[in-house]
C-alpha angles and dihedrals in degrees: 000000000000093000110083110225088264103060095036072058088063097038087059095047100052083051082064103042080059104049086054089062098034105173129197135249106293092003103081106113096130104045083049083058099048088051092051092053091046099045085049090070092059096059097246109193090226128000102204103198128176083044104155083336120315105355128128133207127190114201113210099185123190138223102269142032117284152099115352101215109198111199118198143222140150137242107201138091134199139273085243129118109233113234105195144107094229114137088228091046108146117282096204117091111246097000127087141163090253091146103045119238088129073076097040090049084054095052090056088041088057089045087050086054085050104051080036093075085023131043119206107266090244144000114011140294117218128198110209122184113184133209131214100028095135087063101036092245107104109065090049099046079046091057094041095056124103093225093063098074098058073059099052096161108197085206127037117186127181132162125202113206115247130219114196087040121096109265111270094011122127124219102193126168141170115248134011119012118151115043125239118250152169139174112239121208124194126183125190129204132188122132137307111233129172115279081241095065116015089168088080093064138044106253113195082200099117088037091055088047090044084050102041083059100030099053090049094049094060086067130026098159116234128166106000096242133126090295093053116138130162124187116187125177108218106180137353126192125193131194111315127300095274132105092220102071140077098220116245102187136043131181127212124203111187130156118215123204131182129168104244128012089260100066082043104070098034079061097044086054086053105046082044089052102042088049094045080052094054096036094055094046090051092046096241143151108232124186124187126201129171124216123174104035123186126174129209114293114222135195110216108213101233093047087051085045088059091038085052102045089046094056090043090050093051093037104250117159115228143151126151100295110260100287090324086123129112102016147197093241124093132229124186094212090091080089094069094058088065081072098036149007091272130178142178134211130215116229118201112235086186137278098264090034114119116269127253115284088009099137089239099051120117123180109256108244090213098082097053084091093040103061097029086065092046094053091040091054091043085052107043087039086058096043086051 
């Protein structure tokens, strides 16, 4: 390990300064500034901040030209309240770290100690960690910012824990691994009429039934290939709580989730039309709107070949977990592999270990080694 257990000790604790202040997408001003200070103290060359947002990116350049390696890691925490003992157990009422990227952002912060008393042969290492994941927004607001393309990585790496897989054990594959998703959400609007005489209004009531059937049955899931769809309703609202009154509007919230980007958009053209088909037999105004929004995540195959000889080199197990990949979930870091061959690793957090967003669930300390060594590897072996 190139930490000494001092400074793991550090590392660990700044994962847990940080699971005590979780922020949420968009909102994490304070944990960004946590990570600049932090990353100051490791002589960065250059700290990029305000990057899409709140993220922040330290630049560790080398001696000669060659091969700019972004890591990445994400800032932000989740609208759950935390129920656990733990001495570091979230202070802020209803948010807490239950995914882990507190331990994803200490893995880059022990990298950033690394590259700090050694530089990268060649090229340039760059520490990127990310707002907004948990909402689909960050990766995207990164990629958009000016101030991206003076970055342009020609290798982005990333790894997610995993609960359900043994601790320290990697599950890593070529192609897709994350689905694409969004969350769809249709209002209908027609007119309000007294409950005696609902013929005098325009009532969305039957459309929102029809819907609340016909948008799950254009995808029921099934094996998770190339024609996988999945349509869930997730909430539905009609008219107003009183008995006096023949509703006159209704709200639909539904995710939808395909393997690849593809199979997205041919889904996305049949819930619109469905609903523009309801909506114009019941005479009413709808409106759609996506929040949310995640594409495909991919695996490029020579990101996934340095990934694989890194773990092999430190000594890392890994195989594709056991059927984990791909998986339902989404993860808005496919968007990184539109600048550059791009890949993620999956960590195991252990098989009995609380799942992702469960409100009991801490990131094991025990991986922040683990994948430090995998992504150092990865960066001295490209800069040769």
């Amino acid at each position: 390990m190139f930490l000494s257990g001092g400074e793991l000790d550090e590392v660990t604790a700044f994962r847990r300064a940080l699971h005590r202040r979780p922020e949420l997408s968009g909102a994490e001003a304070e944990t960004a500034r946590a990570v600049e200070r932090a990353l100051e103290q490791t002589r960065a060359d250059e700290i990029v901040t305000g990057l899409g947002g709140h993220g922040v990116a330290a630049i560790y350049r080398g001696k000669d030209e060659g091969p700019t390696v972004m890591i990445r890691a994400e800032l932000d925490g989740l609208p759950i309240t935390e129920v656990s003992d733990l001495p570091h157990r979230s202070e802020i009422a209803g948010k807490g770290h239950l995914c882990g990227h507190d331990g994803h952002m200490a893995i880059l912060m022990a990298l950033a100690k690394g590259l700090g008393r050694e530089r990268p042969a060649r090229g340039r290492a760059i520490l990127l960690f990310q707002p907004a994941e948990e909402n689909g927004a960050g990766a995207a607001a990164v990629l958009a910012d000016p101030k991206f393309s003076a970055l342009k990585p020609d290798f982005v790496f990333s790894l997610h824990n995993f609960p359900g897989l043994p601790l320290g054990h990697v599950a890593l594959a070529e192609g897709p691994v994350n689905c694409a998703s969004r969350g769809m959400k249709i209002t209908l609007s027609g007119k309000t009429a007294h409950a005696s005489s609902p013929e005098d209004g325009i009532a969305p009531t039957f459309a929102l039934a029809r819907l609340l059937s016909g948008l799950t049955a254009l995808g029921a899931g099934g094996a998770l290939d190339e024609n996988f769809t999945l349509a869930t309703v997730t909430h539905a609202k009609l008219g107003e709580e009183a008995f006096g009154i023949s509703p006159g509007y209704a709200e639909i919230w539904a995710t939808l989730r395909t393997l690849t980007d593809e199979r997205m958009a041919a889904l996305v053209a049949n819930a619109e039309a469905l609903v523009r088909r309801e909506a114009e037999a019941a005479k009413l105004d709808a409106r759609i709107c996506y929040e949310d929004v995640f594409h495909q995540c991919s695996n490029a195959a020579s990101a996934v070949g340095e990934l694989r000889r890194a773990l092999d080199e430190e000594g890392v197990s890994h195989d594709r977990g056991a059927g984990a990949l791909p998986m339902k979930a989404s993860e808005d870091f496919g968007l990184f592999g539109r600048v550059a061959p791009s890949a993620m690793f999956f960590l195991g957090a252990g098989e009995n270990h609380p799942r992702l967003h469960n409100p009991d669930y801490d990131f094991p300390d025990a991986l922040i080694g683990i994948g430090a060594r995998v992504f150092m590897r990865a960066i001295r072996n490209l800069a040769g």
